[in-house]
N, C-alpha and C positions, 0 to 999 in steps of 0.2 A: 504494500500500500504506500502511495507517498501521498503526504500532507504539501497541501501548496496555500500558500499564503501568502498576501500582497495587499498594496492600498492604492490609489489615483484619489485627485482632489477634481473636482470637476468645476468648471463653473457656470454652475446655475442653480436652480433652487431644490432642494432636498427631495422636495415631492415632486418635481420633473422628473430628475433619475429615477426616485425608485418606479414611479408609473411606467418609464422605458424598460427597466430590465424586468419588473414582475411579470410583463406582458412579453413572453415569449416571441409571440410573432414580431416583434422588431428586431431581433435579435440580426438576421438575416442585413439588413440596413448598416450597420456597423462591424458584423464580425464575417468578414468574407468568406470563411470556413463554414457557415453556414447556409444551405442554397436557401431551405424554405422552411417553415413553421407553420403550424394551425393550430387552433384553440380545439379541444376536444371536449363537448358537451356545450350547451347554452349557457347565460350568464354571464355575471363580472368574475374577473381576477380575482380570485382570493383565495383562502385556504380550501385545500382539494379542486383546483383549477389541476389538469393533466392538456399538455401540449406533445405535439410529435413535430420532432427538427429531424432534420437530412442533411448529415455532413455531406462536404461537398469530398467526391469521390468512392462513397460508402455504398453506391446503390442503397436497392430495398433494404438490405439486410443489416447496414446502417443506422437503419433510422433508432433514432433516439426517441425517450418518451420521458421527460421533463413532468413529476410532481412538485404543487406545491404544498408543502407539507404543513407550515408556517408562513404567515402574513400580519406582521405590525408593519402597518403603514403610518407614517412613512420610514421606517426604523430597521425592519430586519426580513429579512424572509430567508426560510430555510428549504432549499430542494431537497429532491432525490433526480440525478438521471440514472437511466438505466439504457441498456443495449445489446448486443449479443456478446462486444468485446468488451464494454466498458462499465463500472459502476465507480459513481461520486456520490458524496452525500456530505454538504455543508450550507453553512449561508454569508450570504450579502447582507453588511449593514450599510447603515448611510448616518452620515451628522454631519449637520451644518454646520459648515465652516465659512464663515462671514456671510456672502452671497451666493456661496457657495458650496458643493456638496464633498464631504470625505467618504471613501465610498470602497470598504475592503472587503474580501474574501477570504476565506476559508475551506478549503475542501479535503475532503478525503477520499484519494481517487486509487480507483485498483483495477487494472484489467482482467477479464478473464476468460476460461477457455486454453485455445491455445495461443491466445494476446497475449496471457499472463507472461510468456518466457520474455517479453516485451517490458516487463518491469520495470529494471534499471535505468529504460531508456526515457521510462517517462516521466521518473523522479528526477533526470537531466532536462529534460525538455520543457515540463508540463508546466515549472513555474514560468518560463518564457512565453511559451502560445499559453498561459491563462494573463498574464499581463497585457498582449500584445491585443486582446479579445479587449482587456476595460482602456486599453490607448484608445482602441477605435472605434468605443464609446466616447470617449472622451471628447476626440476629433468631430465625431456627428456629432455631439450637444453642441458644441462652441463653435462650429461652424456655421448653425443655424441650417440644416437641411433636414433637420426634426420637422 
C-alpha cells in the first residue's frame, strides 16, 4: 500500500473547490488522465453519490467507480475508488486560506490482482500524478474556464 499525501492553495473561495472536486464529472476538465465521468443514480452530490470515471487508456475494464463515503461541505469529503487494478480510500479537505482555498489529500492507494507486482512503482510515482491531478485543478480555477 502507499500512502500519498500533498497540499495546493488555490485561489478562490473554499466552496468553489470543494463543489468542483465532490462533483466527479468535472474531474475530466482538469485532470487529462481522465477521459469521462457520470453521476450514477438521481440527485445532489452528497454522501453515497457513486460516479464511474474512465482512465484514459484503460478501456472498459478500466473504468473506475468513485464513492462518496463522507460529505462536510465545504470541509472534507472522504472517497472510496475502486477498479479491477486499483483500490484508494482517503479524503480531501479544504480551509480557507484568505480568499483563498488550502486544499490536501490523503490516500491510501494499493493495486491489485496482478497490478499488485506494480507496487513499488507506485509509491514512486503516485505522489507525483496525485499532485500533478490538484496543479491542474489548480490551473482551471485560476484560469477562469470553470
Amino acid at each position: 500500500m502507499a500512502r500519498i499525501r500533498g497540499g495546493v492553495t488555490i485561489d478562490a473561495p473554499v466552496e468553489e473547490v470543494f463543489d468542483l472536486v465532490a462533483d466527479e464529472r468535472n474531474e475530466p476538465a482538469y485532470n487529462p488522465r481522465i477521459t469521462r465521468a457520470e453521476k450514477m443514480g438521481d440527485g445532489p452530490v452528497g454522501p453515497g453519490s457513486r460516479f464511474l470515471a474512465l482512465p484514459r487508456g484503460t478501456g472498459a475494464g478500466g473504468t473506475m467507480t468513485v464513492d462518496v463515503l463522507e460529505y462536510d461541505r465545504p470541509h472534507r469529503l472522504h472517497n472510496r475508488v475502486s477498479s479491477s487494478y486499483l483500490r484508494v480510500d482517503g479524503e480531501v479537505t479544504f480551509e480557507a486560506d484568505g480568499g483563498g482555498t488550502r486544499l490536501h489529500w490523503d490516500w491510501d492507494m494499493r493495486l491489485v490482482g496482478p497490478m499488485r507486482l506494480l507496487s513499488p512503482v507506485l509509491a514512486l510515482v503516485g505522489p507525483r500524478w496525485e499532485r500533478r491531478n490538484w496543479l491542474g485543478l489548480k490551473h482551471f480555477v485560476e484560469s477562469g474556464r470553470r
